[in-house]
N, C-alpha and C positions, 0 to 999 in steps of 0.2 A: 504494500500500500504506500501512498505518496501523497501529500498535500497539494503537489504542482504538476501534472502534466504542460512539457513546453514541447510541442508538437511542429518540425519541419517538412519542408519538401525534400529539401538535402541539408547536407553536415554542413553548418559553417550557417544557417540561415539563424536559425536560434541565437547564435553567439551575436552577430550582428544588430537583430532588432529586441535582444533581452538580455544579453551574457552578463550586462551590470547588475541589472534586479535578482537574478538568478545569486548572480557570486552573494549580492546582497542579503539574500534570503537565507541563504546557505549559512552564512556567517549568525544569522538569528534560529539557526537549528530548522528551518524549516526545509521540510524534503521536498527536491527538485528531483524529476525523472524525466529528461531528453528521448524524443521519438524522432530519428528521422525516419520520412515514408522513403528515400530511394539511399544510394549508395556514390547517389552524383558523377554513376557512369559514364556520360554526354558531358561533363566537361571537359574544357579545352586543355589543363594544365591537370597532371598526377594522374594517378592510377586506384581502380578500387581502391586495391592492399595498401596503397603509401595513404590515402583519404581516410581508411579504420582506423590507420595509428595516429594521425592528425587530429581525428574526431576524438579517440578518447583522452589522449593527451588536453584537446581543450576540455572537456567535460571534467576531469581530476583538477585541472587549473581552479573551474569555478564551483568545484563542492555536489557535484551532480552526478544523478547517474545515468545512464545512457543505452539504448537499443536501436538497430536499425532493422526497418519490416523489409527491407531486399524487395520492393516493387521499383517498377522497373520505371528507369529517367527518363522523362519526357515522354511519358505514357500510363502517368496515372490514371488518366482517364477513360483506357480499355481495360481498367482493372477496378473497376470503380465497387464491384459489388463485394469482389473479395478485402478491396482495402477497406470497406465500412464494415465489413465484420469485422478485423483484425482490430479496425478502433474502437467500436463496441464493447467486446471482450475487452480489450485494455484498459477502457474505462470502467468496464464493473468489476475488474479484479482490481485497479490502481485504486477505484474510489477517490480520488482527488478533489478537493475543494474548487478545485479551478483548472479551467485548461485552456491553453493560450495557441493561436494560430495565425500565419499569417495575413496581413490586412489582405482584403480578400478582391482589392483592384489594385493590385502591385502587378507594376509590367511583363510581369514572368507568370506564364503559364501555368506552370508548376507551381506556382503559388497561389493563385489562381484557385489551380486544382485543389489543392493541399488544402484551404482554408474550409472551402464548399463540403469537401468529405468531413470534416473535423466538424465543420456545422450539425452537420447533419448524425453524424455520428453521436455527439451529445444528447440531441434531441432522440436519438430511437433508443440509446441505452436504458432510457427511461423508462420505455416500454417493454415489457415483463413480457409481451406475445411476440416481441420482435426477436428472431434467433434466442430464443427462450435454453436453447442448452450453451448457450456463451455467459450463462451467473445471472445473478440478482442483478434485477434492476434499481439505477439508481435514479434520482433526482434532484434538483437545488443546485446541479453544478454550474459554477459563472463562467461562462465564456467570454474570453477576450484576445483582441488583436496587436498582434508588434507589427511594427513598420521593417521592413527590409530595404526595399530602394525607393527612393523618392521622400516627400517631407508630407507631413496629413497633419491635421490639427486635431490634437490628442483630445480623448474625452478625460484624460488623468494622466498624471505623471509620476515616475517612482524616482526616488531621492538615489543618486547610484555615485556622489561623488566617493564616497570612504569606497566603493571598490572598482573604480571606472582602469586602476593598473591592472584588478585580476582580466578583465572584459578586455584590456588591450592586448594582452599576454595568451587568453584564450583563442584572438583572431589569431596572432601572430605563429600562435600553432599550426596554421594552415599555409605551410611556409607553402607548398605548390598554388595556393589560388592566391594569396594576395602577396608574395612576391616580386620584387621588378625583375630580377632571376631568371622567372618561369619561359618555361619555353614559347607558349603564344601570349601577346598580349590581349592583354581583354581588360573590359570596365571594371576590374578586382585587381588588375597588376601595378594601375598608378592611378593616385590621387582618391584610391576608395576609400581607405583606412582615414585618410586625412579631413575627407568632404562628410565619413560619419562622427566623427568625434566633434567637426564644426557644426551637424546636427544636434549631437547630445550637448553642447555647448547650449546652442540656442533655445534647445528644451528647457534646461536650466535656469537660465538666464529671465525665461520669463515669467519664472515662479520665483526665483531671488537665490539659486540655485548654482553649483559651479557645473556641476554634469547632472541632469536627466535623461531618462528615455519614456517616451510615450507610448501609451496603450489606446485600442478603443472599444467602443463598447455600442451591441444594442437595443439596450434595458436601459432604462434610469437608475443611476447609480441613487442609493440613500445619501441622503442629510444628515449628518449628526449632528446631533445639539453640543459638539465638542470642539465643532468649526464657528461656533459662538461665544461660547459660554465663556465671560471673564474678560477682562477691558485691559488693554495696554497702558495705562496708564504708569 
């Protein structure tokens, strides 16, 4: 069982739109459990086997722990019925308080994909007739979205300056995709590392913040009478 499901397309997607919250979390005892859905076969730089030791290498970085469901890159989407069992089961045996995916009109297909399954897969875990020998259904889980590429205007923000070194150290594990090094260039070899931390910067910045990372969300988050209560004076 797990407090956090943090659910990818591929290895490296998580670290990027959460690896601060995560480390953060981590360091407050709470259990963090990484899913990527592929094994990031279709990219341009590294190999499976060199991507498994990269993937767990960052996941020990930030206090988490880690599986990959071996569906296949860039073709979630002819595998759709078996990935939403896989995530079903995962969610009635993890039981998680929360499961986070990503924003689900990020320009990569696969994430795209990824987010739509994880939607959906939340909502059917629920139901006790849906794959009924994949465990106890659950309900009350919160779903929410990390940003991977491009900027969105978060529905909340999580505080990730005290481990924004672990979330640097976690990319940096991924010495084939973000790399100058790497054998092809792609939009992860120059200038990505830099153009997200100027992201987490700005998330920061406009809550009074040195680094956040933003979530979203589509419920209405509660009000606490704790976002009130007692005067600056």
């Amino acid at each position: 069982m797990t407090d956090v499901l943090a659910i990818g397309a591929h290895p490296d997607d998580v670290e990027i739109g959460m690896g601060g919250a995560i480390a953060t979390w981590a360091a407050h005892e709470i259990q963090v459990h990484i899913v990527d859905l592929t094994e990031g076969e279709m990219s341009s730089n590294g190999t499976v086997e060199t991507r498994r030791i990269e993937a767990s290498r960052a996941a020990e970085v930030l206090g988490a722990t880690r599986e990959n469901a071996q569906f296949p890159d860039r073709g979630l989407q002819n595998v759709r019925t078996e990935a939403l069992a896989f995530l079903v089961e995962l969610i009635r045996t993890q039981r998680p308080k929360a499961v986070f995916a990503p924003f689900p009109h990020d320009r990569h297909p696969d994430h795209a994909h990824a987010s739509s399954l994880v939607k959906e897969a939340v909502f059917s875990a629920g139901i006790q007739k849906f794959a009924p020998d994949a465990g106890r259904s659950i309900k009350g889980v919160s779903l929410y979205y990390y940003m991977i590429n491009g900027f969105h205007n978060p529905d909340f923000v999580v505080d990730i300056g005290s481990s924004y070194e672990k979330k640097k150290q976690s990319l940096l594990a991924y010495t084939t995709q973000f790399g100058e090094s790497s054998d092809v260039q792609t939009p992860l070899t120059y200038g990505y590392l830099e153009a997200l931390e100027g992201r987490d910067r700005l998330m920061g910045k406009e809550v009074g913040l040195t680094f956040a990372e933003g979530f979203l969300t589509e419920k209405p988050l509660l009000f606490s009478m704790d976002m009130v209560r007692g005067g600056q004076g």
